[in-house]
N, C-alpha and C positions, 0 to 999 in steps of 0.2 A: 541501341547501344547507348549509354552514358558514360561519364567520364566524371570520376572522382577522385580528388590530389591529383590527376594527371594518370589517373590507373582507367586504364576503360573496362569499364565493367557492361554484364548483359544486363535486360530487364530485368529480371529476376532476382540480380546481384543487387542492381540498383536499391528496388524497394527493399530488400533484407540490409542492404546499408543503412538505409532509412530508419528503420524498425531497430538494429542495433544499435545504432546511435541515439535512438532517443530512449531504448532502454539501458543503454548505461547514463547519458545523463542522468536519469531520473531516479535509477537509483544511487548511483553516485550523491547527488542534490541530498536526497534523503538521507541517506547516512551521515553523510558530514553535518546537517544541521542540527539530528537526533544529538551528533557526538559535542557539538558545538555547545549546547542547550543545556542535555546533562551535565556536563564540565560545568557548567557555571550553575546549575541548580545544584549541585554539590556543594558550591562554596556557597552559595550567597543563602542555600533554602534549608540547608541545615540536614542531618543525615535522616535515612526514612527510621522512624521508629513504629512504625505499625507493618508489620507484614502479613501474607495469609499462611497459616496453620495447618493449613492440607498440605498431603502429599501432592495433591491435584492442583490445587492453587497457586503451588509453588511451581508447579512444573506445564503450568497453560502458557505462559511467556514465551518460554524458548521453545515450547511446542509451536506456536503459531510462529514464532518469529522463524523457525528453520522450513515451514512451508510457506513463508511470505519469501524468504533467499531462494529457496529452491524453485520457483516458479521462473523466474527469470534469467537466474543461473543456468538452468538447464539448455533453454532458450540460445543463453550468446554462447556458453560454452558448445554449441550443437553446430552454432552458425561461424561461427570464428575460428573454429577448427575446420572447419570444409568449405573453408573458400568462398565466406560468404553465402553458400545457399544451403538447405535447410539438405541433410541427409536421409535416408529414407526411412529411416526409423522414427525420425522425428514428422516427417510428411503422414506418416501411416497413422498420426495424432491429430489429423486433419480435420475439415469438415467435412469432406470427399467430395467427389468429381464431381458430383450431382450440384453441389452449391457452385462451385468454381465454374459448371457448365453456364448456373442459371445466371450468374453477375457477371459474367464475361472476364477475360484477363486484366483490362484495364477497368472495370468494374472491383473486381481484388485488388487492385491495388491503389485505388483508389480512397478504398473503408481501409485497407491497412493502414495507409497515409496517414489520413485525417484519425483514424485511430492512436497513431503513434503522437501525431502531433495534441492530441489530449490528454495524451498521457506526459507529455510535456507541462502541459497548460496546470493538468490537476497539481504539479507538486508547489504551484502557488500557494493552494487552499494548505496544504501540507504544512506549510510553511510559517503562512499565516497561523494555523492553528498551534504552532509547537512555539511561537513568537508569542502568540496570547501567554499560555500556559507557562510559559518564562521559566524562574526562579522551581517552579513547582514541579518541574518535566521528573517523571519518573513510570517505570516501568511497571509493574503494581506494588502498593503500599503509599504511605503517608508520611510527610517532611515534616520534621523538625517544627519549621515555622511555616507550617499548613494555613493556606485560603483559598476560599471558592474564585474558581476564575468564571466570568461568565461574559466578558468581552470576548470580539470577535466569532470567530464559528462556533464558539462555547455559546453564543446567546440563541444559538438554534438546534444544536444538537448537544448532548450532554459527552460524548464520545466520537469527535470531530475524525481525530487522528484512525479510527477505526474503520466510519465510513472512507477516509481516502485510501486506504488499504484493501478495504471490498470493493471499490468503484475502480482502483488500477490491473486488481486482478481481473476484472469483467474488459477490460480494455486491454488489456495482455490479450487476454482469448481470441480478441478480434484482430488485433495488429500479427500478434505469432500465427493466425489462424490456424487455431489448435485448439482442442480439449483439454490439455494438460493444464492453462493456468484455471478452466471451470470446474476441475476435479480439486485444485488448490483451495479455491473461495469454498465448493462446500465443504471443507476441512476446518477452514480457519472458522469462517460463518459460528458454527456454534462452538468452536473455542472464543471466540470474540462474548457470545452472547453467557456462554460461562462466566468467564473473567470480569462480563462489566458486572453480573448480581455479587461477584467476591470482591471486586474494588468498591463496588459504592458501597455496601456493608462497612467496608474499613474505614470509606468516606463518613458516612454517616456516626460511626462509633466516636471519629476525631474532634467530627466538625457540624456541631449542630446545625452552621448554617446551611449545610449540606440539604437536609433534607425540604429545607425552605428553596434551594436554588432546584432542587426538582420537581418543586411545583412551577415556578416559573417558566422551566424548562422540561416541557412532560417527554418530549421526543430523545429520544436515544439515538440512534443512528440516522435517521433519514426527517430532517424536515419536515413540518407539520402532516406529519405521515405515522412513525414509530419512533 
């Protein structure tokens, strides 16, 4: 038994306390700084005057951005409504018995733990990366008064903010232990891998220096890797 605010909760309570708490901080953290960043790349970067021209182009944003909400949503909404522990519809999105057999109870909840607490940890990089990009944070399209950022996680990946959206949802999966947020990443995956050939396009049309900072920076998503 644990006791949290003075509420005793079971084991099982316990770690889904855990695991919600550190998925709403996290996306909490993230939204307000998204909101924070925009709000002032508005004023200070000038309005986007390049957008994409697709129907598809136009509509990979808030495609990905409603399966980046809904992964997590589902999650506290699932858990927050029954008392803290996960109901059976959502448990039947499991890994099944067979894993829970082989890592033991406190083995579960252990990778849930240290899963959740990474996903804490990651919205540093999050953080850092939408602090580089400053003045210029935009969803796709090009500002007014466009430049290449290439400080901080911009000098290793070209689409910083992308990887930590695929590396929370691989971390979702293991902290919710569930399927649902690795059916989420292969969704977003290639809307991410969409969206970045139709924003550098606009990059590159804007800003010659563009295609000088991808040579610098060949890797896309993952560190001298891709």
């Amino acid at each position: 038994m644990q006791y949290l605010a003075g509420i005793h909760l079971s084991h099982t309570q316990g770690v889904e306390a855990i695991v919600a708490g550190s998925t709403l901080l996290s996306f909490g953290a993230v939204i307000a700084r998204q909101r924070q960043f925009y709000l002032k790349s508005e004023v200070h970067g000038g309005r986007i005057i390049s957008l994409p021209t697709s129907t598809l182009g136009r509509l990979v944003t808030p495609f990905h951005a409603v399966t980046v909400a809904v992964v997590p949503l589902s999650y506290l909404g699932a858990v927050l409504s029954n008392g803290l522990q996960q109901p059976q519809w959502y448990q039947e999105t499991g890994f099944g018995p067979e894993t829970d057999l082989t890592v033991g109870i406190g083995g579960k909840a252990m990778i849930r733990t240290l899963a959740s607490l990474g996903i804490v940890a990651l919205t540093w990089f999050h953080d850092a990366a939408v602090r580089a990009l400053g003045k210029q944070l935009h969803y796709i399209g090009v500002r007014e008064k466009a430049n290449v950022v290439s400080t901080g996680p911009y000098a290793y990946v070209r689409h910083p903010i992308y990887t930590f959206s695929l590396a929370q949802m691989a971390l979702f999966s293991v902290s919710f232990w569930s399927w649902v947020p690795l059916a989420g990443l292969a969704i977003t995956l290639p809307a991410f891998l969409y969206k970045i050939n139709v924003e550098e396009k606009l990059m590159e049309d804007e800003l010659k220096l563009y295609v000088e900072y991808k040579k610098s920076v060949p890797c896309r998503l993952i560190p001298y890797v891709w």
